[in-house]
TIMIFI-316536 format. One line per field, with one value per residue (C-alpha): residue number from 1; residue in one letter; x, y, z. Coordinates in nm, 3 decimals, decimal comma. Example, Ala and Ser with C-alpha at 12.3 -4.5 7.8 and 13.67 -1.06 7.14 Angstrom:
<pts>
nr 1  2 $
rest a  s $
c1 1,230  1,367 $
c2 -0,450  -0,106 $
c3 0,780  0,714 $
</pts>
This chain:
<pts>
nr 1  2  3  4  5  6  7  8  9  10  11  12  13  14  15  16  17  18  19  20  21  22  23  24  25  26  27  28  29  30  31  32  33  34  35  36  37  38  39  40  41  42  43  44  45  46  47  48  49  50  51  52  53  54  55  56  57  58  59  60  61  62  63  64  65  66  67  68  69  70  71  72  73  74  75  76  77  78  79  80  81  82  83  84  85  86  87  88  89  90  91  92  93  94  95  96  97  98  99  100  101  102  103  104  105  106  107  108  109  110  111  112  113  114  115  116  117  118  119  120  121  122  123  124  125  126  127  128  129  130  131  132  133  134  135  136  137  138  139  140  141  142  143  144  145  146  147  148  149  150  151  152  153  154  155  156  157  158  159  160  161  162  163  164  165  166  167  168  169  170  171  172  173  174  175  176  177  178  179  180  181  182  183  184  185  186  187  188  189  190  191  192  193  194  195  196  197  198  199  200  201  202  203  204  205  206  207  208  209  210  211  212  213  214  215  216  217  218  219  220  221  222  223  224  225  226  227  228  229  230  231  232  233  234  235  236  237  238  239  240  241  242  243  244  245  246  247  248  249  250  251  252  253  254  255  256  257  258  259  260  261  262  263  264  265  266  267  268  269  270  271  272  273  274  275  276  277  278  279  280  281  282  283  284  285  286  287  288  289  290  291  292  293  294  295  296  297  298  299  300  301  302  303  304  305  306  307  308  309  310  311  312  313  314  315  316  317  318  319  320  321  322  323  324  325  326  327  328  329  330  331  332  333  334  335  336  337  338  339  340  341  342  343  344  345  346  347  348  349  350  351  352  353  354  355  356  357  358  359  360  361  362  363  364  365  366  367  368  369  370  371  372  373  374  375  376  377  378  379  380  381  382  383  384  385 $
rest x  x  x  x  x  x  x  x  x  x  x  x  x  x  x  x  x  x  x  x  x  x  x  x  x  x  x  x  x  x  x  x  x  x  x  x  x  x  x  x  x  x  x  x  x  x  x  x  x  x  x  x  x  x  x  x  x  x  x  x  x  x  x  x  x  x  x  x  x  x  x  x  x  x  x  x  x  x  x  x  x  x  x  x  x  x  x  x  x  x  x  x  x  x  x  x  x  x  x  x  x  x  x  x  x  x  x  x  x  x  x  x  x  x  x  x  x  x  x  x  x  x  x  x  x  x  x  x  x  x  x  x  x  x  x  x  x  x  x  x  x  x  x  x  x  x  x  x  x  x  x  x  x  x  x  x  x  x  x  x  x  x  x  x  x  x  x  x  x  x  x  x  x  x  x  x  x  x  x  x  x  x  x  x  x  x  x  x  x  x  x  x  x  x  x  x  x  x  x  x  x  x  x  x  x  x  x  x  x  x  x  x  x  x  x  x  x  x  x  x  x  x  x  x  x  x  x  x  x  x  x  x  x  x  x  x  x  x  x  x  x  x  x  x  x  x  x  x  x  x  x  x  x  x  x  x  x  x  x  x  x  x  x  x  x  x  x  x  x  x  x  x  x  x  x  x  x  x  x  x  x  x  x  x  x  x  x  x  x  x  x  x  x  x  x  x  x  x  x  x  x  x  x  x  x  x  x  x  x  x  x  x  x  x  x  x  x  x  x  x  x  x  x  x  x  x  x  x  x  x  x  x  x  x  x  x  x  x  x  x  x  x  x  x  x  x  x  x  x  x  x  x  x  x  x  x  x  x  x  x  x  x  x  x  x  x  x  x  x  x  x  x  x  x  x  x  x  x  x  x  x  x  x  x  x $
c1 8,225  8,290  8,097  8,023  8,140  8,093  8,368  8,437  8,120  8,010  7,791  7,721  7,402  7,251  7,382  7,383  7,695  7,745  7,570  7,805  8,130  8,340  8,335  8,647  8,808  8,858  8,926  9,244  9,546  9,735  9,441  9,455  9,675  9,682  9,999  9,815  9,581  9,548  9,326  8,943  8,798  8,495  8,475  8,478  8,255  7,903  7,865  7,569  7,397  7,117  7,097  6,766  6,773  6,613  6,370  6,283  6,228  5,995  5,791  5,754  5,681  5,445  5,353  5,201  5,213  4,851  4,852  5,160  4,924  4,599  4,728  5,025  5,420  5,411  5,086  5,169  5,490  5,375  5,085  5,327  5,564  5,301  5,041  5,145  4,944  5,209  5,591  5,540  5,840  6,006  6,249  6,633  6,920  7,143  7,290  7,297  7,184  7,159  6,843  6,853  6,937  6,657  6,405  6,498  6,488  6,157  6,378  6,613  6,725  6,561  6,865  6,782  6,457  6,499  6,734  6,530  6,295  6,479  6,665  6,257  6,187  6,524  6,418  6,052  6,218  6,041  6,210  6,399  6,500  6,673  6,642  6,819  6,585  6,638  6,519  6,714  6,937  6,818  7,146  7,217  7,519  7,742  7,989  8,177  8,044  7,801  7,574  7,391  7,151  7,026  6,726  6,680  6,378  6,312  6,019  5,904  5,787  5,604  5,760  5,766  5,544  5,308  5,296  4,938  4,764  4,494  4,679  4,945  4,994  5,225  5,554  5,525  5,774  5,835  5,915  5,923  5,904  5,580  5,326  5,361  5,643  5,666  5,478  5,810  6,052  6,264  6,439  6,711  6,758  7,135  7,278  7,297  7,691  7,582  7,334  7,620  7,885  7,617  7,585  7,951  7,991  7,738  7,905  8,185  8,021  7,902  8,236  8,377  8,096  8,243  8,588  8,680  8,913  9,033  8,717  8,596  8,882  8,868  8,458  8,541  8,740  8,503  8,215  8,456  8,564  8,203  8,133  8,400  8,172  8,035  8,151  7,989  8,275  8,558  8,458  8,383  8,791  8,896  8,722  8,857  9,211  9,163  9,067  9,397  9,573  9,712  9,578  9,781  9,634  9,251  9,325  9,401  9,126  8,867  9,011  8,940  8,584  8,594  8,736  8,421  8,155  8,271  7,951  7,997  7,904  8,074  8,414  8,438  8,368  8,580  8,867  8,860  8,908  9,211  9,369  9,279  9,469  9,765  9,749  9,672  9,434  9,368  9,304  9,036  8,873  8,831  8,690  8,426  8,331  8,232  8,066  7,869  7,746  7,636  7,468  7,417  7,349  7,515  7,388  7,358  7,426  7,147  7,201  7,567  7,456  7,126  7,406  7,655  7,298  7,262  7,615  7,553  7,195  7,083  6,746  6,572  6,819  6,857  6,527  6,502  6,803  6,664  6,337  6,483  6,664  6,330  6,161  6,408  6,432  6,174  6,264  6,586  6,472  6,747  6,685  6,299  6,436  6,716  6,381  6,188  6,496  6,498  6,111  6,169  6,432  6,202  5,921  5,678  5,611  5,340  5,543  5,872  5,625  5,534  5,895  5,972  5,700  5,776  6,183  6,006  5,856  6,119  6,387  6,549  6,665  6,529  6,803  6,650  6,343  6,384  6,588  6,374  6,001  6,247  6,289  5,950  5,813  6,064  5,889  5,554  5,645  5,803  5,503  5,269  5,458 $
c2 3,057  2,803  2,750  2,419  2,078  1,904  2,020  2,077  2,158  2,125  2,282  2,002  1,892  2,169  2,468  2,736  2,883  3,314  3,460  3,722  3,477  3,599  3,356  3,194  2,925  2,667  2,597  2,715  2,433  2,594  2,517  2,119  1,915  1,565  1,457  1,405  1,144  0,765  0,691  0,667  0,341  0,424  0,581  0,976  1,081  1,253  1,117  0,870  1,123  1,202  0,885  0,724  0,352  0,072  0,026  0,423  0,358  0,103  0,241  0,585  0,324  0,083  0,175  0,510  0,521  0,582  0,881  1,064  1,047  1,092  1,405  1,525  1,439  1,710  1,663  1,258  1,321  1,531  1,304  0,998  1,196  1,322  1,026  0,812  0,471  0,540  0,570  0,617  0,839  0,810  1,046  0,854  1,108  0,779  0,843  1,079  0,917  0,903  0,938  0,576  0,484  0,684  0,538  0,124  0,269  0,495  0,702  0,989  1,284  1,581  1,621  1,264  1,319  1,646  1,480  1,180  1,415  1,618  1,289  1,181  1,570  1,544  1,204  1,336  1,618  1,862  2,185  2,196  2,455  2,440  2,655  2,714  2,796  3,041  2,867  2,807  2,543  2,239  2,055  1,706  1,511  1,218  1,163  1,520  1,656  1,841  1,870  2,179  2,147  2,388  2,289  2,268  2,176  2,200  2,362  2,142  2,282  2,207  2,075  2,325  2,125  2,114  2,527  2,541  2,226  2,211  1,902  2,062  2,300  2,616  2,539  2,346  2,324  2,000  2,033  1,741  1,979  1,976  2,240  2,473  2,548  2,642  2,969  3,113  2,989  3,267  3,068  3,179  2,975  2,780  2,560  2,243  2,236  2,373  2,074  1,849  1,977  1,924  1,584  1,537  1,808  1,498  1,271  1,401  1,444  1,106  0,977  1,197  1,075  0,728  0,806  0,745  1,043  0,990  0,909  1,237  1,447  1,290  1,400  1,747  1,850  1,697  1,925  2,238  2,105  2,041  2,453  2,626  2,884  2,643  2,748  2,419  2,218  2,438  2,430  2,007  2,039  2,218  2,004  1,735  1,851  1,896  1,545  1,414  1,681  1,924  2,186  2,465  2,357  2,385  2,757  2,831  2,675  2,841  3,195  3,184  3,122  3,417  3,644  3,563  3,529  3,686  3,609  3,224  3,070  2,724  2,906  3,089  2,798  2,591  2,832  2,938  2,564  2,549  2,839  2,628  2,337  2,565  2,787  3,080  3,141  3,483  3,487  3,189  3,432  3,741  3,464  3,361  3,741  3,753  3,456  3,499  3,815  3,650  3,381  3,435  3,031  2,806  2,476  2,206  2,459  2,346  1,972  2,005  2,127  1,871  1,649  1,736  1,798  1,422  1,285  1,480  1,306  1,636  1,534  1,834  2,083  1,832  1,853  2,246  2,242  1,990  2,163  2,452  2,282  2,101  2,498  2,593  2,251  2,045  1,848  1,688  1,314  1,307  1,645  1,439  1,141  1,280  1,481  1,167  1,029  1,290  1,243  0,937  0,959  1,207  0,973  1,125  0,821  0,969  1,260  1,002  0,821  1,141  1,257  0,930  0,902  1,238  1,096  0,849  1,060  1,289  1,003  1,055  0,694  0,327  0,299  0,560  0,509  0,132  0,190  0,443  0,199  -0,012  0,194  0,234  -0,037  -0,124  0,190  0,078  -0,297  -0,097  0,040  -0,184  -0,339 $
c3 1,401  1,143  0,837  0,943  1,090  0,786  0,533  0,227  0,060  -0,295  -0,514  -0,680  -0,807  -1,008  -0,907  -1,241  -1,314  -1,267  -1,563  -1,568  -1,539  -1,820  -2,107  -2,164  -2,432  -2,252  -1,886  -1,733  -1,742  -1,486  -1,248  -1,348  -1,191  -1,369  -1,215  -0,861  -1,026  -1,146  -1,460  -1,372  -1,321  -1,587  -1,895  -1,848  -2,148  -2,201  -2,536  -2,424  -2,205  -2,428  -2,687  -2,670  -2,642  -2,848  -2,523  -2,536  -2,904  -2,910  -2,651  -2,868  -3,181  -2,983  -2,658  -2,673  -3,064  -3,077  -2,805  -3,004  -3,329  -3,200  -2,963  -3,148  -3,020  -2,805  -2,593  -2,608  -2,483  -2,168  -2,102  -2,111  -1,854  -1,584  -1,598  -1,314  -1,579  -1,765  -1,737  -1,333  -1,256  -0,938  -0,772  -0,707  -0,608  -0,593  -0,879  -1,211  -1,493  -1,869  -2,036  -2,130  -1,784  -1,593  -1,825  -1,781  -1,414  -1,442  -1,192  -1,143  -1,000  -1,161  -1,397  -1,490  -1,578  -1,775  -1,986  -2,069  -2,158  -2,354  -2,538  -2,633  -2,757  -3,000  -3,095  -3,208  -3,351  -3,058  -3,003  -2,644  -2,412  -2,036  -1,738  -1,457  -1,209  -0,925  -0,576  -0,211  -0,286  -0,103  0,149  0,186  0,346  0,255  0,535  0,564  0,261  0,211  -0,111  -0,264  -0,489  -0,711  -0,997  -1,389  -1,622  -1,945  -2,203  -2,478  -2,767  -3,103  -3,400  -3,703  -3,938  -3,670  -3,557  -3,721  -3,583  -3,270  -3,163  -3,021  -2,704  -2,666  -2,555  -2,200  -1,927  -1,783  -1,375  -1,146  -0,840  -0,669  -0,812  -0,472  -0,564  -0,907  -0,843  -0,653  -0,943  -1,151  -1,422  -1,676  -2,024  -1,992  -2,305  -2,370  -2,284  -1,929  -1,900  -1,965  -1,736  -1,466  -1,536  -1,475  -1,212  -1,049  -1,174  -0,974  -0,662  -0,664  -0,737  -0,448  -0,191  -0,285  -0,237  -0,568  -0,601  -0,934  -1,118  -0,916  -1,080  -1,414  -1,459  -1,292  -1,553  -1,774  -1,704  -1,700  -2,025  -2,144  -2,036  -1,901  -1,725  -1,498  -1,170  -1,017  -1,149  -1,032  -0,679  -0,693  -0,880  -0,586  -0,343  -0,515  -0,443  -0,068  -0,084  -0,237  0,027  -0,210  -0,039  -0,243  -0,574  -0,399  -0,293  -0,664  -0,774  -0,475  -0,550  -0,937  -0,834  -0,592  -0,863  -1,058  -0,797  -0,475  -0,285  -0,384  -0,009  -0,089  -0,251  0,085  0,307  0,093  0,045  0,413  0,508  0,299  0,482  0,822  0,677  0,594  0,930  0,809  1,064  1,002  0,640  0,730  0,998  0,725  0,479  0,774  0,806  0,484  0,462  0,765  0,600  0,280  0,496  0,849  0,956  0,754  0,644  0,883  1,240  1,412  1,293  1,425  1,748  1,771  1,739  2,026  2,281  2,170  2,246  2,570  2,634  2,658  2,448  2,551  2,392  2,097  2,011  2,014  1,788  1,503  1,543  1,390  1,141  0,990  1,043  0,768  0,598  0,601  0,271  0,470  0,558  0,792  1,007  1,032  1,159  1,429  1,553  1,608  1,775  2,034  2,064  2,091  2,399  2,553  2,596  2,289  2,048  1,873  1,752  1,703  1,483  1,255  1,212  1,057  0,855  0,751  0,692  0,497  0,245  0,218  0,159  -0,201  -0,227  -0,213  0,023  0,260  0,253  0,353  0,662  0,801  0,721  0,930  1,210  1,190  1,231  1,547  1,677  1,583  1,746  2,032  2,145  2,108  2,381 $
</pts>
């Protein structure tokens, strides 16, 4: 069985590096291959990630001036990011952004966000520390890729001269997840370096989603520049590669991951593609065995299949299949919203009507979220008549 329909995969947004990678210098040049690629179309640099604009500035110095004195930097700070009066944070996977950009937006992915935090914390001279945290990556799609995501916050703590004070808490950690599931969370600390190759490891992914190959290669080797460890970045490189069609250069690339993580899912799904593309059929099928015992349903299988019942009209069958899908993944807007088509075809509005309302709130762009109100309210229209 294949890992999935929708190939290559990345580990893109989040996902922490093996803690017991070997550390090494600097990434390995024989695994670049600058030859294959243009110059980007942007500037490849992390130098801006965490600078705090003149906008962040004055609202430290104006806006909630009076809540950083009166409570202390630290408790001002928090309050600022979790009252919804005041900076009203809103979740956008669109794009990764740069502290100054997620707060002219008020949005972000949760890399975003952490780092705006953290750029306001250096800027108020508040000790900062990351985590990786340990949860079931979350999937999403973008044509034929697919997207894990792993997770990151980040613990504020007090400022030296103000260790002794009441105004001040312990050292807090800042989460956008929801609170349910914070309980389940096993975290490791990571470096600042690591927090900056995942900005360009999604910086990367983005750039691949768009088909902009070379500004995809350009920030992968960025972020294994930025922390060579970061396994993220090597698989997006090789993905990269099987993008371009140098296929050879991608199986290089997939089996120095596997030397350092050989239970990385993507590396084998990746790598086992790759020995498709060459036919080397039977290397591919020993790479599947071991996936499949690492993880026995791979992403998207029950999408792929809702999928095929639907080309076939078989409704029934499709909605069995993307039933199961939301059963393991309910965050998925789009799992939601094939459900409610299938509902939908079947003759159950009311349920249609839930699963997009349920695509709705799960939608993780602006973008989203309008086309499925849209479909919506056609449904809503649609029955009324």
């Amino acid at each position: 069985m294949r890992a999935s329909s929708f190939l290559p995969l990345l580990a893109a947004c989040l996902i922490s590096a093996c803690a017991s990678a070997p550390p090494v210098a600097a990434p390995p040049e024989a695994l670049l291959a600058d030859r294959l690629f243009g110059p980007p179309t942007e500037p490849i640099t992390t130098d801006a990630v965490f600078a705090v604009s003149d906008a962040m500035k004055r609202y430290l110095a104006v806006d909630i001036a009076d809540q950083l004195r009166i409570k202390g930097p630290q408790a001002g700070l928090i309050e600022a990011l979790y009252q919804k009066t005041q900076l009203m944070l809103e979740y956008d996977a669109a794009k990764t952004k740069t502290a100054a950009e997620a707060f002219a937006t008020r949005s972000g992915n949760c890399l975003s966000l952490v780092i705006m935090t953290a750029a306001f914390a250096h800027y108020l001279d508040l000790p900062v520390v990351y985590q990786s945290a340990y949860l079931d990556p979350t999937w999403s799609r973008t044509g034929d890729l697919l997207f894990a995501s792993g997770h990151v916050n980040v613990t504020v703590g007090r400022r030296i001269m103000d260790a002794r004070t009441a105004r001040d808490l312990s050292p807090l950690t800042i989460d956008f997840l929801p609170p349910e599931d914070l309980g389940r969370m096993q975290t490791r600390e990571i470096g600042e370096a690591t927090v900056l190759a995942m900005y360009s490891n999604n910086r990367a992914a983005e750039a691949l989603a768009q088909r902009r190959v070379d500004d995809a290669y350009a920030w992968a080797v960025d972020a294994m520049r930025e922390e060579p460890t970061y396994l993220g970045a090597y698989n997006t490189l090789g993905v990269v590669y099987m993008r371009r069609g140098n296929v050879t250069d991608a199986v290089h690339v997939f089996d120095y991951v596997l030397a350092r993580e050989p239970k990385n899912t993507r590396a084998l799904a990746n790598l086992a593609e790759t020995y498709d593309r060459l036919g080397r059929a039977e290397e591919a099928g020993v790479l599947r065995v071991r996936l499949a015992a690492v993880e026995s349903d791979p992403p998207f299988h029950f999408f792929n299949l809702g999928l095929s019942a639907m080309r076939r009209a078989d409704y029934a069958a499709a909605r069995d299949y993307f039933t199961r899908e939301v059963e393991r993944a309910d965050y998925y807007h789009e799992f939601h919203f094939w459900l409610g088509l299938a509902d939908w075809h079947l003759g159950d509005l009311a349920q249609a009507r839930k699963q997009l309302e349920l695509a709705i709130d799960n939608s993780t762009t602006r973008d989203q979220h309008d086309l499925y109100a849209a479909k919506l309210e056609w449904l809503r229209a649609h029955r009324q008549q």
